[in-house]
C-alpha positions as CSV (number, residue, x, y, z in Angstrom):
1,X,14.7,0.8,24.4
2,X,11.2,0.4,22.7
3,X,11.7,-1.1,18.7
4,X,10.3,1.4,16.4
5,X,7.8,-0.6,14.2
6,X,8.7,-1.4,10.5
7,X,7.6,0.7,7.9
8,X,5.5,-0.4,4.7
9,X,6.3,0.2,0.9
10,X,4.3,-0.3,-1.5
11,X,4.8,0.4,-4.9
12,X,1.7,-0.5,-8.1
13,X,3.7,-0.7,-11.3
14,X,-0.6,-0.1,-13.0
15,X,0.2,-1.0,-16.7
16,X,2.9,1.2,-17.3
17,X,5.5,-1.5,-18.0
18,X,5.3,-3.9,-20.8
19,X,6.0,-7.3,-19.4
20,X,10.4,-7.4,-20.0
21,X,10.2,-4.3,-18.6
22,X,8.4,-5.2,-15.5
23,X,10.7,-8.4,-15.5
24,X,14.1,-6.5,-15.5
25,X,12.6,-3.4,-13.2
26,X,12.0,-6.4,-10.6
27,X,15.2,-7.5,-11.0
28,X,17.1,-4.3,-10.3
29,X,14.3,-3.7,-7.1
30,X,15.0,-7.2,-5.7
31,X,19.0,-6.6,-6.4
32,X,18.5,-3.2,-4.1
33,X,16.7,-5.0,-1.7
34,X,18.2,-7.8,-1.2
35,X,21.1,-6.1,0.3
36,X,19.6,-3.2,1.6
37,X,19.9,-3.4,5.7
38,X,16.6,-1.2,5.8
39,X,14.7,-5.2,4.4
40,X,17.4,-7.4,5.9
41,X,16.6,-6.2,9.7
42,X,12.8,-5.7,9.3
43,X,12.9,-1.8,9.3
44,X,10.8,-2.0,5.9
45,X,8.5,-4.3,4.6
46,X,8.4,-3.6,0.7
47,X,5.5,-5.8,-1.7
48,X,5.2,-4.7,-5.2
49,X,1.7,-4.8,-7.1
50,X,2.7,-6.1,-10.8
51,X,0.2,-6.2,-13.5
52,X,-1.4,-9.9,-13.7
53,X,0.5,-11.7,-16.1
54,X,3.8,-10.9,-14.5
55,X,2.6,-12.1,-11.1
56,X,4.2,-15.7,-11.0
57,X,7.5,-14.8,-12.7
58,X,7.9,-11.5,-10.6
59,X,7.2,-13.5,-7.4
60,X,9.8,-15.7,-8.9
61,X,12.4,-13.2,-9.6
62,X,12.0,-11.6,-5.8
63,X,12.1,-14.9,-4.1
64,X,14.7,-14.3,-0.8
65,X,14.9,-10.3,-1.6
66,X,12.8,-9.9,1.3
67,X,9.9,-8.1,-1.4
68,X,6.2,-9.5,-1.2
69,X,4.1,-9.6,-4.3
70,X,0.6,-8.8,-4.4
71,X,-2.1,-8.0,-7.1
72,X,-3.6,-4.8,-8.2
73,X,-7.3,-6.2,-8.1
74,X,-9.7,-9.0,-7.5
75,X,-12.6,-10.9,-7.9
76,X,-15.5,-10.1,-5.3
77,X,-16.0,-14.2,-6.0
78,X,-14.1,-17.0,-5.7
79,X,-15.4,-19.2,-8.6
80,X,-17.5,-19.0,-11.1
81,X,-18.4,-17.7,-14.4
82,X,-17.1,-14.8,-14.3
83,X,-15.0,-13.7,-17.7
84,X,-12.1,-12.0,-17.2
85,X,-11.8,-11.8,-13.5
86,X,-9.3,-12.9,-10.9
87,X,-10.3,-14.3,-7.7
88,X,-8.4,-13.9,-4.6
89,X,-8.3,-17.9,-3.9
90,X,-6.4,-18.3,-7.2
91,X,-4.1,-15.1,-6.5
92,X,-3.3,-16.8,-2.9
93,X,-2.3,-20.1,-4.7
94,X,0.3,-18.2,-6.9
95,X,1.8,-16.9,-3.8
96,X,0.2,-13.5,-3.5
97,X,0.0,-11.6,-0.2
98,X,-1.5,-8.3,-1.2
99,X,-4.6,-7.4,-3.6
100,X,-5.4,-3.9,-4.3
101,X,-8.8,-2.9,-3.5
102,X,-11.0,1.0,-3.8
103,X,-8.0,2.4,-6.3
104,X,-9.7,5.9,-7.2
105,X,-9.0,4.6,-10.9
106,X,-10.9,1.6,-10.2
107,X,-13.9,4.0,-9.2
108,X,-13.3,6.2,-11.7
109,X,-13.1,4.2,-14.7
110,X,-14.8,1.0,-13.8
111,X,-17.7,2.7,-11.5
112,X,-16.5,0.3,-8.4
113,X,-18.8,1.8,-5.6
114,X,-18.6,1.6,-2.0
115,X,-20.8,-1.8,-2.3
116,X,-18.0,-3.6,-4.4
117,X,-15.3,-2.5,-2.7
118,X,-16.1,-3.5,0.4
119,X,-17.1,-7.2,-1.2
120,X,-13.2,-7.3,-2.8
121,X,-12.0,-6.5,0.6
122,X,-14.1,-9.1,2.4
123,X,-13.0,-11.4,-0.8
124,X,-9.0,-10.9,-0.2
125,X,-9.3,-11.4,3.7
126,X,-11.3,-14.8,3.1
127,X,-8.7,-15.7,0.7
128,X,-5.8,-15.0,3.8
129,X,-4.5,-11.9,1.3
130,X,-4.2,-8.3,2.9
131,X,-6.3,-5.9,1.1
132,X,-4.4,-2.4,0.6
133,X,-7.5,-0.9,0.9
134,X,-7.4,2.6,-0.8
135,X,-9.2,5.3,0.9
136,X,-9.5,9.4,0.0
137,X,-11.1,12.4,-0.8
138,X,-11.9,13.7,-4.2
139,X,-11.4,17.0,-4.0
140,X,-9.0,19.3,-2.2
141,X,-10.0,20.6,1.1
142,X,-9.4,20.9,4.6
143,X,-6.9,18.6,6.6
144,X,-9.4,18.5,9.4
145,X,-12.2,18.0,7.2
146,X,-10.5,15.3,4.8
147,X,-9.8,13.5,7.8
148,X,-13.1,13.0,8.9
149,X,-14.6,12.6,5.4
150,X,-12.0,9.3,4.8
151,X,-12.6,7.9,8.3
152,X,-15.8,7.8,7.7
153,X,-15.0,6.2,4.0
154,X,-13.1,3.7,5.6
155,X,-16.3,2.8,8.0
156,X,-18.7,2.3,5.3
157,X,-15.9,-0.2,3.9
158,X,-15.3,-2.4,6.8
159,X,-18.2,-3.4,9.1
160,X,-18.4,-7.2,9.7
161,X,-14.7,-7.3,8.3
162,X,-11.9,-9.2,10.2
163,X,-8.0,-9.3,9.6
164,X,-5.4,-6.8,9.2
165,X,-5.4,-4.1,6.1
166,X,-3.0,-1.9,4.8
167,X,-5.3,1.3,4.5
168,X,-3.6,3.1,1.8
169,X,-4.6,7.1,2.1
170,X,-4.6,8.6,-1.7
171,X,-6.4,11.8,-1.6
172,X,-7.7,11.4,-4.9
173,X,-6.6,15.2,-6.2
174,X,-3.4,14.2,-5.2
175,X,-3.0,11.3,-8.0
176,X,-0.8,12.2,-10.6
177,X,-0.2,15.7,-9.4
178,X,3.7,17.2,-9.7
179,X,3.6,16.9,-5.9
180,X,2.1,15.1,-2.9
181,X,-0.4,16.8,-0.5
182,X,1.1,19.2,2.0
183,X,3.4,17.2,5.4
184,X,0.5,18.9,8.2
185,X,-2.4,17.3,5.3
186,X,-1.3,13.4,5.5
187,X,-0.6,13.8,8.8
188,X,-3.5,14.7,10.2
189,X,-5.3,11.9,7.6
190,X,-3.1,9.4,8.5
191,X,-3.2,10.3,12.5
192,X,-6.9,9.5,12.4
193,X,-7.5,6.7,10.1
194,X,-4.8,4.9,12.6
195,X,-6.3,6.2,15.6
196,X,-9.7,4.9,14.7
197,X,-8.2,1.2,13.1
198,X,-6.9,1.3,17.0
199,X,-10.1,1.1,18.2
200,X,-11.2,-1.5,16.3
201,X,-9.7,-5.1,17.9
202,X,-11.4,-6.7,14.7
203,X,-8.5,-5.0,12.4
204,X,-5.1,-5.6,14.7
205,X,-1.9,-5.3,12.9
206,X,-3.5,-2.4,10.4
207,X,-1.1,0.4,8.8
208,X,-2.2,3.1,7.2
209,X,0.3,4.2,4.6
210,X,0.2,7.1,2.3
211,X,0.1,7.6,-1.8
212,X,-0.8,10.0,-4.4
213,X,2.3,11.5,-6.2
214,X,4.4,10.3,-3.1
215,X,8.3,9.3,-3.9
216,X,11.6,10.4,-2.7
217,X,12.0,12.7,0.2
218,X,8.5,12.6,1.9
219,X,8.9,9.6,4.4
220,X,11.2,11.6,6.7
221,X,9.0,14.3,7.2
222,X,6.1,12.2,7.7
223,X,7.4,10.9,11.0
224,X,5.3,8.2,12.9
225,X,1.7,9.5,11.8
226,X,2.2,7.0,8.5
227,X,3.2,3.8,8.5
228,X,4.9,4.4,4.9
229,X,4.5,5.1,1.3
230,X,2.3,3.8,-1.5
231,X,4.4,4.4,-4.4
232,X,3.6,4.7,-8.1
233,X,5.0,7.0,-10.9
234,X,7.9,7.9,-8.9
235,X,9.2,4.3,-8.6
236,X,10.1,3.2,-12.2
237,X,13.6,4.1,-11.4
238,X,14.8,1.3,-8.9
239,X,17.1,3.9,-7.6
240,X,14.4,6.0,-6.1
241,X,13.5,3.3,-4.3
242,X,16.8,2.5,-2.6
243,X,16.4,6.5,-1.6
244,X,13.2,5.7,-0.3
245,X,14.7,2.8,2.0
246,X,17.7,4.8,3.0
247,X,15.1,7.1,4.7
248,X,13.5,4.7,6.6
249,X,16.6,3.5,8.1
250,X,17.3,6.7,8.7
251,X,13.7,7.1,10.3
252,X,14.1,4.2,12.2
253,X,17.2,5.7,13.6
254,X,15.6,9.1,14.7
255,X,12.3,6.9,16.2
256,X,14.4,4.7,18.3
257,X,17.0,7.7,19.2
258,X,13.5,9.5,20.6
259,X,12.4,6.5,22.4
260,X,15.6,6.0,24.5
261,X,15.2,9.7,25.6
């Protein structure tokens, strides 16, 4: 019987929390976690994005829970004189394994263009982290059409790139909406983007997960066309999270059922 692969979780905290708050929400997340049978037997792989203070004490706090801890931004340098910033060597010395990279807030806010996201995701790679490289279209259309629009997105991001990514799909009219983008949308999305990191040997070991106002009760019906969630809003409870990994055992359980057939 063919082992369905492990799904991925990941869940940005941004700056909602204060820094107790994101202390004591990692607590109850690592609690759930750490005896969840979803983390203990592989079926989910779950990192958490804290803001950058928290980073060392979080990482800390989740130690043995099974959850990884990665960073919601870096430095396109490594060193240097550059005020403010956080390079990805220094986030890999505090025992980072993720840095956020193309967040639609990031463009938004900060006006990161194509040209400095791609230089933070050759940055985090260099520095041995995986860049959950966000990817998606601004405005609502098509399924067909957004599919080839963010495929082609995510080739303008990686040429001359090596090492897996976690491409994380967030159709950008889909951030902080009441509700996620329709099953058939992020399917199709998510289908292609995997089928075209397939072709590329430079990127083996890729996943293409899915956010923008996901949360509890879309995993299921996502099936294998997305490797998991991206998680935001809907993850301040711990609770919702434990709902989220009770459906990917319960994924894992329908995958493998098909696979012995």
């Amino acid at each position: 019987m063919r082992t369905a692969p492990a799904v991925t979780i990941g869940i940005s905290l941004k700056m909602y929390f204060g820094h107790h708050q994101t202390l004591n929400w990692s607590r109850r997340t690592a609690a759930i976690a750490g005896r969840h049978p979803a983390v203990a037997a592989g079926i989910a792989e779950l990192f958490v994005l804290p803001s950058f203070p928290a980073l060392v004490p979080v990482a800390s706090i989740v130690a043995g829970s099974g959850i990884r801890v990665g960073a919601q931004d870096l430095a396109a340098e490594d060193a240097g004189p550059y005020t403010g910033e956080v390079s990805g060597a220094h986030l890999k010395e505090i025992g980072c394994d993720y840095a956020e990279v193309g967040h639609a807030e990031r463009r938004r806010l900060f006006g990161e263009g194509d040209t400095v996201v791609a230089a933070k995701t050759a940055a985090a790679l260099r520095n041995g982290l995986t860049p959950v490289l966000c990817v998606g279209e601004l405005n609502e259309t098509s399924p067909a059409d957004a599919a080839a629009r963010t495929v082609a997105e995510l080739a303008r991001l990686l040429p001359g790139l090596t090492g897996p990514v976690v491409v994380a799909y967030e159709p950008q009219w889909a951030i902080g909406a009441p509700s996620p983008a329709s099953t058939e949308h992020i399917r199709t999305v998510c289908a292609a983007l995997s089928d075209w990191l397939a072709g590329q040997p430079a990127f083996a070991g890729s996943r293409v997960i899915y956010g923008g106002s996901a949360g509890p009760g879309l995993l299921g019906s996502l099936g294998a066309d997305a490797g998991g969630l991206f998680l935001g809003r809907f993850a301040h409870d711990p609770a919702a999270v434990e709902r989220i990994l009770d459906e990917a055992i319960a994924l894992h359980g329908a995958a493998a059922e098909g696979a012995s057939v």
